[in-house]
N, C-alpha and C positions, 0 to 999 in steps of 0.2 A: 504494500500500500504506500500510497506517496507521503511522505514525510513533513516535506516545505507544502507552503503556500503557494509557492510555483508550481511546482507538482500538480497538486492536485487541483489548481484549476487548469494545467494543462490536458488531467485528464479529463475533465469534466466539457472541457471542448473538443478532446478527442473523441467522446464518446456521439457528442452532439452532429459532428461531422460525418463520423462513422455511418449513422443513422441516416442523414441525409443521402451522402454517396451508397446507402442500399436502396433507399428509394427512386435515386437517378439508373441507376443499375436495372432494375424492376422497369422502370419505362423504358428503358431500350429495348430489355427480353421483349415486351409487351409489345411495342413497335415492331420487331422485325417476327413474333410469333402470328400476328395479326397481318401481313403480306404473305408470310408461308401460308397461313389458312386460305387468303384468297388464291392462293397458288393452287394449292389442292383443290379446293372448290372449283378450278377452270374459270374462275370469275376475271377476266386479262385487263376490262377495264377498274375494273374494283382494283384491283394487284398495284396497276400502274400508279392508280390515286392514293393507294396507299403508300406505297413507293417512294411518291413526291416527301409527303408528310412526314414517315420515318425516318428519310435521308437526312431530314434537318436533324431529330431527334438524336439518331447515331451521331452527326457529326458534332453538336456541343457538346454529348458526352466523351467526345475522344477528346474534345478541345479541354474539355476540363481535366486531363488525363485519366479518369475513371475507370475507362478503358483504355487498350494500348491504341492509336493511331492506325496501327496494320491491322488489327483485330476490326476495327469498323473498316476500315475496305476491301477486306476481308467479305464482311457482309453485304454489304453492298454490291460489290462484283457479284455475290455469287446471287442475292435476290434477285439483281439488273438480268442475271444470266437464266435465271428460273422463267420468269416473267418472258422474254425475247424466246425461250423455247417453247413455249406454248401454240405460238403462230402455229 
């Protein structure tokens, strides 16, 4: 347990951060689970629009480095590639 006063309000902001970067985390799965669904569904315009909207999503969470930068293009490519295979 933390000792100093620094301490432990740095843990008490780590924990508070923590928290947060799982709920950024949570909207991303949630973004790129919600394009695979319309993936599967055959829905291409639904896919695409979803597509638009998650691509932002993905990319301030890598901005905020939550994720790694190659992990969201990563997904990206491969949703863009899901999507383009349907045709």
């Amino acid at each position: 347990m933390a000792n100093t006063a620094q301490a432990r309000k740095r843990a008490r902001q780590n924990d508070d951060q923590r928290l947060h970067n799982m709920a950024l985390r949570s909207e991303y799965r949630t973004a790129v689970k919600k394009v695979r669904k319309a993936v599967d569904a055959g829905d291409k315009t639904a896919a695409q629009a979803l597509l638009q909207t998650s691509m932002s999503v993905i990319d301030s969470i890598a901005d905020k480095r939550i994720v790694h930068k190659n992990k969201a293009a990563r997904h990206k490519s491969r949703l863009s590639a899901a999507i383009k295979a349907m045709a």
